[in-house]
LOMAR-969593 format. One record per residue (C-alpha): y, z, x; residue in three letters. Coordinates in steps of 0.1 Angstrom, whole numbers, padded with zeros to 4 digits, always signed. Example, Ala and Ser with C-alpha at 12.3 -4.5 7.8 and 13.67 -1.06 7.14 Angstrom:
2
-0045+0078+0123ALA -0011+0071+0137SER 
! end
This chain:
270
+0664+0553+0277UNK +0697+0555+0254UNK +0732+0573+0256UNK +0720+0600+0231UNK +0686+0609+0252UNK +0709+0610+0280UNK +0736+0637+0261UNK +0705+0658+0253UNK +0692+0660+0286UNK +0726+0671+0296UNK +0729+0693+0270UNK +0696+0707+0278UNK +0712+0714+0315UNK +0737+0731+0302UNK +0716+0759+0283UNK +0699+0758+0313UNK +0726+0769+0336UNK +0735+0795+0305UNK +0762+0774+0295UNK +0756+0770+0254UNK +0793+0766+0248UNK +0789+0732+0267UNK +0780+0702+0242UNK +0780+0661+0252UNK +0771+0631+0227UNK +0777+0608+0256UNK +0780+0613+0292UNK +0812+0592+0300UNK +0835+0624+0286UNK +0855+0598+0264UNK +0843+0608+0232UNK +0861+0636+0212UNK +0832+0649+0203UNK +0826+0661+0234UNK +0832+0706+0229UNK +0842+0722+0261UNK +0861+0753+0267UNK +0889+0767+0296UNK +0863+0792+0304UNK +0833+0772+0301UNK +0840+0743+0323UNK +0850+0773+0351UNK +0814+0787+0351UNK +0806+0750+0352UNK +0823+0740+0381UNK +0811+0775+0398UNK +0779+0764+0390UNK +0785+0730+0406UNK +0803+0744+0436UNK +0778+0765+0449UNK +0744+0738+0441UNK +0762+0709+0460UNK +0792+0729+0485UNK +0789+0694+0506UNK +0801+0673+0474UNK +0835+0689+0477UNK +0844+0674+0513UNK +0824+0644+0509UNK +0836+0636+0475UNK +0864+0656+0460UNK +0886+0658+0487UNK +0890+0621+0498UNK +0923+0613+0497UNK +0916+0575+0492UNK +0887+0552+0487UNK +0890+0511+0492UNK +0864+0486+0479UNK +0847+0466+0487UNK +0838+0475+0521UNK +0830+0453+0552UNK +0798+0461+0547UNK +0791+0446+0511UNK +0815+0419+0510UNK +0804+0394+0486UNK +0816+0357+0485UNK +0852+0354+0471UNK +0856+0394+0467UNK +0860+0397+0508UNK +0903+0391+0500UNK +0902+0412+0467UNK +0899+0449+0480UNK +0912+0477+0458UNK +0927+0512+0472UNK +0920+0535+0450UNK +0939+0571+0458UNK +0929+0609+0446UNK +0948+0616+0416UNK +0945+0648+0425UNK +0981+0657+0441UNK +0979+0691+0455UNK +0954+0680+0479UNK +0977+0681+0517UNK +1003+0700+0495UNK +0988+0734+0487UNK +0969+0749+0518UNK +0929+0757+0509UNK +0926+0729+0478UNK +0900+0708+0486UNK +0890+0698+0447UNK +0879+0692+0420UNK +0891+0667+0391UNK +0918+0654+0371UNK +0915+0633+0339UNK +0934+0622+0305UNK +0921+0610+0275UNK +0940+0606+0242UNK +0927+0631+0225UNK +0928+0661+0245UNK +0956+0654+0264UNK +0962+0659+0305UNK +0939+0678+0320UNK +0929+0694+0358UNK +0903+0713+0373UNK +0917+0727+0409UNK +0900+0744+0434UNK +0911+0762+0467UNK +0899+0784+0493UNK +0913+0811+0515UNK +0901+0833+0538UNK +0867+0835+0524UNK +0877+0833+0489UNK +0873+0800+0463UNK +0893+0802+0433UNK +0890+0778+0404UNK +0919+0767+0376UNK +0913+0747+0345UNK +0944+0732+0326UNK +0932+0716+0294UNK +0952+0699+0272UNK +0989+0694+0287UNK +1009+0667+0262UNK +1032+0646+0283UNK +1051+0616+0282UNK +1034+0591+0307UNK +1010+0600+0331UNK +1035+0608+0361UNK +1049+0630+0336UNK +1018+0648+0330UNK +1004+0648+0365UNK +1038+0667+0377UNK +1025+0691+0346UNK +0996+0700+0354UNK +1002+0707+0399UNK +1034+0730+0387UNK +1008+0750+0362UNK +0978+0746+0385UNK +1005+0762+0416UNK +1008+0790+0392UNK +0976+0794+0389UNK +0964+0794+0422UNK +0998+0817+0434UNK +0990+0839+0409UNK +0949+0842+0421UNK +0958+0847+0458UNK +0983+0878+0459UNK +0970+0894+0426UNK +0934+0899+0444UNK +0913+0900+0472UNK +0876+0897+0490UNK +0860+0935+0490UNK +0826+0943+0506UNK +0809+0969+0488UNK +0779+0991+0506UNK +0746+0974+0502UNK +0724+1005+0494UNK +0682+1007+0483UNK +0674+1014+0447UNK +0645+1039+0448UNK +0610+1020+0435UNK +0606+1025+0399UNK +0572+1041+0383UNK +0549+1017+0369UNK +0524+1030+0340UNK +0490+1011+0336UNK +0496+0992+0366UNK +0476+0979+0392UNK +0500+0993+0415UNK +0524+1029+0406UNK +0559+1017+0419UNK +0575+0987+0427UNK +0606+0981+0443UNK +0640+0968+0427UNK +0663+0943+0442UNK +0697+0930+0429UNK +0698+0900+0412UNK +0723+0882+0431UNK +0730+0908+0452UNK +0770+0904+0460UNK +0777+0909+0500UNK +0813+0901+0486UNK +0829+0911+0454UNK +0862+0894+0443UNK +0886+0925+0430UNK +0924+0931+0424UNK +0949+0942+0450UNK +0963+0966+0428UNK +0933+0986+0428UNK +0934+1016+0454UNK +0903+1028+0476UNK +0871+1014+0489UNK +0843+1003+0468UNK +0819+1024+0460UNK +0781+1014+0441UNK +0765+1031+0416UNK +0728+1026+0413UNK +0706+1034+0373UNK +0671+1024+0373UNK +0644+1033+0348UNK +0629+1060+0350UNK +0594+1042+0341UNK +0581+1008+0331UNK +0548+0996+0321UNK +0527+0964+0329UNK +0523+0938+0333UNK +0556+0931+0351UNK +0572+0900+0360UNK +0589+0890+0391UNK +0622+0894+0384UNK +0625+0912+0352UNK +0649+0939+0347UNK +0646+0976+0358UNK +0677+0987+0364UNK +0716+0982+0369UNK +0737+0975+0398UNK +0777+0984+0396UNK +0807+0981+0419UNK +0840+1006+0414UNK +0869+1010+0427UNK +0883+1041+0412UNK +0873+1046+0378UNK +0874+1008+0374UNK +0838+0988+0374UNK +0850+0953+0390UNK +0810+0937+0391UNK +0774+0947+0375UNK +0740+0934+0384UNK +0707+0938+0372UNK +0684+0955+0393UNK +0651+0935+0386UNK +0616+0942+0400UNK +0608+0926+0440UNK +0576+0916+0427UNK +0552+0910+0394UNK +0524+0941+0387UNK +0496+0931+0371UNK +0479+0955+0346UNK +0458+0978+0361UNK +0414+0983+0352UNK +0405+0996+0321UNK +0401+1031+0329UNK +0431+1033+0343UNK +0452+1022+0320UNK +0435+1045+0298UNK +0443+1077+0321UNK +0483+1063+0327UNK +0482+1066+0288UNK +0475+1100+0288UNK +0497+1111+0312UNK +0520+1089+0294UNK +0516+1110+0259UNK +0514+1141+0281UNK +0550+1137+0295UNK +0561+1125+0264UNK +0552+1161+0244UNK +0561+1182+0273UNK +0581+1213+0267UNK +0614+1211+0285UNK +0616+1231+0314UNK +0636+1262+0311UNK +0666+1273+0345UNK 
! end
């Protein structure tokens, strides 16, 4: 209905995807009020990336576009087509980029959002705010830093693929079932770590020891961590398979015993 109940429902996106550093009062990106951070417009773009994979062949990685087409010449505009090419100059020039956006506006300067992939592995570089004389000027800029970038994300890591083991189910107390079983949130058949880092992955599993009902679908029970070493490269939360409803009356009532019973126990003596 109006640019501002558009920039809310953006906004309202954005806390969505758990991106509250994110803010837009209009949608065209022109305005500097528009808040965005190195950092923030990665997990974006991650975000992006992986709900729509197909835009970045279709879209971002078209070297050229010219309009009109043959298929929606109009009158007079048949003899005025327009070629229009990617501004975005690594793509042909550095093997695996195949994305995502340049753009310059006067008050934040030059700016590029790159993406490559190798071997399994995506990387993404943001470069915000290069100052340049001109725009060839700032486009060389920002492909020599985004290079650097990229160089630097290639031979400094590598794909690892940790074991995938079972949590053991979790105890449930009052519920209409006693155990239910965890799963990893996002469970990671590949985990992105650096090459400096010696040995194999290894996974550590911590669940709690009990919950009670009612439990939701997906709500936390435990944590998931990849190692190499002493270094933790990845956690997940290990959340339950499936919600568990509260159990009958009676019991609930008996779990709450037990409950109080194990609570006052004496500890058990070696």
């Amino acid at each position: 209905g109006s640019i501002s109940g558009f920039a809310k429902l953006m906004n309202r996106e954005m806390r969505e995807l758990g991106l509250s550093e994110l803010h837009f009062v209009e949608p065209s990106g022109l305005s500097a009020r528009n808040e965005i951070t190195a950092r923030g417009f990665v997990r974006f773009l991650r975000a992006y990336v992986r709900l729509w994979p197909d835009a970045l062949e279709e879209l971002h990685s078209v070297r050229r576009i010219t309009y009109p087409t043959e298929a929606n010449y109009v009158g007079r505009l048949a003899g005025n087509r327009i070629t229009q090419y990617n501004r975005n100059s690594l793509l042909g020039s550095y093997p695996g980029v195949d994305g995502l956006k340049t753009g310059y506006i006067y008050a934040s300067g030059h700016n590029f959002a790159v993406t490559a992939e190798r071997d399994g592995m995506r990387l993404i570089g943001v470069i915000l705010g290069v100052e340049a004389q001109g725009h060839h000027s700032g486009a060389e800029l920002l492909k020599r830093d985004a290079r650097v970038l990229l160089n630097y994300g290639f031979e400094e890591f590598s794909l690892m693929e940790p074991p995938q083991p079972t949590a053991p189910s979790v105890r449930v107390w009052k519920g209409e079932r006693e155990h239910v079983e965890p799963i990893i949130a996002g469970r990671p058949r590949k985990i992105v770590g650096p090459q400096w880092l010696s040995g194999s992955p290894h996974v550590e599993l911590s669940t709690e020891e009990a919950v009670e009902a009612p439990l939701h679908e997906g709500e936390r029970v435990g944590e998931f961590s990849v190692r190499v070493g002493e270094t933790t490269i990845a956690r997940r939360k290990l959340v339950a398979a499936h919600a568990v409803d509260e159990g009958p009356f009676l019991a609930r009532m008996w779990d709450s015993v037990r409950m109080f019973l194990d609570a006052h126990a004496p500890p058990s003596s070696s």
